[in-house]
N, C-alpha and C positions, 0 to 999 in steps of 0.2 A: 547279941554278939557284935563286936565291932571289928570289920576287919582292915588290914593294916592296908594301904598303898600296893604293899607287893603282892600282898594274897588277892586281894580285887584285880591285877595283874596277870598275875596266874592265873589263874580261875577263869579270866577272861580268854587269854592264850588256850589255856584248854579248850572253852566251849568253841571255840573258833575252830579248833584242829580238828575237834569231832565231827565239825556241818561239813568242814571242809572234806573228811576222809567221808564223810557220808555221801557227799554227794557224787565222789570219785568212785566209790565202791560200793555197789546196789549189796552185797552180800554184808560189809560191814553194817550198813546203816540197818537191813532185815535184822542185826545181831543184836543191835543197839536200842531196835521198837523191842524188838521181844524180847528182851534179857538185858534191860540197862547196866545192871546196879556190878552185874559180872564183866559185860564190855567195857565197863569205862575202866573197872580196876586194869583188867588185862593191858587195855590200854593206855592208860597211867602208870602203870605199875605201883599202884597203891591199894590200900584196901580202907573200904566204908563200914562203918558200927553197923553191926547187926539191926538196928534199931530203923536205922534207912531206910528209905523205899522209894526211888526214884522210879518216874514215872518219863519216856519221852514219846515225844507225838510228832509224827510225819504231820509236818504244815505245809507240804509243796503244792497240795490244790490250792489252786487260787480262787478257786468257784467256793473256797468255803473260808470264811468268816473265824479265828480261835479268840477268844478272850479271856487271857487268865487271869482267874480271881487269886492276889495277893493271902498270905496270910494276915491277922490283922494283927497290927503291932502293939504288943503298951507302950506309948511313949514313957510313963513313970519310969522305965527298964531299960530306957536312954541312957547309956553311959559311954562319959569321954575317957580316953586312956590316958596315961598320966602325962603323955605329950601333947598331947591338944589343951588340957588341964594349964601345963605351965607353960604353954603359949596363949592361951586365953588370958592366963590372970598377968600375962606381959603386960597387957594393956595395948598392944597396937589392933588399934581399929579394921585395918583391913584386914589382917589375920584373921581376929573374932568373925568376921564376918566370912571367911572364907571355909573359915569351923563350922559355924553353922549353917552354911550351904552344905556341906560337904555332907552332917549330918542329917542334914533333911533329908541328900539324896540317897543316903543309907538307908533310911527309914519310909520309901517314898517305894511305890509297886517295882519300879525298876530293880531292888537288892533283890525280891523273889528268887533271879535267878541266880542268883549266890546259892540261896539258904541249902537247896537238897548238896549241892555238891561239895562246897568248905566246912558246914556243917560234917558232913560225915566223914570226909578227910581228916577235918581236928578231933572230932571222935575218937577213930581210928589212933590216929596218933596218939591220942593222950593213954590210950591204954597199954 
């Protein structure tokens, strides 16, 4: 799935408002380890596919070490949208190449934290 400018936006916006209310409110964030997938809707005001299963994890010890393992991607399952498509076949060189930056960085451990939360928002939505 490739997501738009704005939803990588959002998305980012949210995870931000969450660390932020987490870290102001010891009660929201106890909400948020034990009950993600209901705190965030409540908090969004949206709701996630059944299918979901968000998982989040207090990182504020600093005496410990997290490394999250990515899912691993097919690139074959790479696909541009029909705007990057006819930007690409424009033919300007920096463009191309800023497509394909852009895609790597979709494709690259960094999108993980997209996938639980836009994932099951478009879900949601689509049904």
């Amino acid at each position: 799935m490739i997501l738009t400018r704005e939803q990588k936006e959002e998305t980012q916006e949210l995870l931000n408002k969450l660390v932020v209310k987490s870290w102001e409110d010891n009660t929201f964030k106890s909400q948020l380890i034990s009950n993600p997938k209901e705190t965030i809707e409540e908090f969004a005001q949206t709701k996630f596919d059944e299918k979901v299963n968000l998982v989040v994890e207090d990182q504020t010890d600093s005496s410990k070490i997290y490394i999250n393992i990515p899912r691993n991607i097919n690139n074959e399952d790479m696909e541009l949208s029909d705007e990057q498509l006819e930007t690409v076949s424009g033919g300007d060189v920096g463009t191309v190449l800023a497509v394909i930056a852009v895609a790597s960085l979709i494709y690259s451990g960094g999108k993980a934290i997209y996938d639980g939360i836009s994932d099951g928002i478009e879900l949601a939505n689509q049904e």
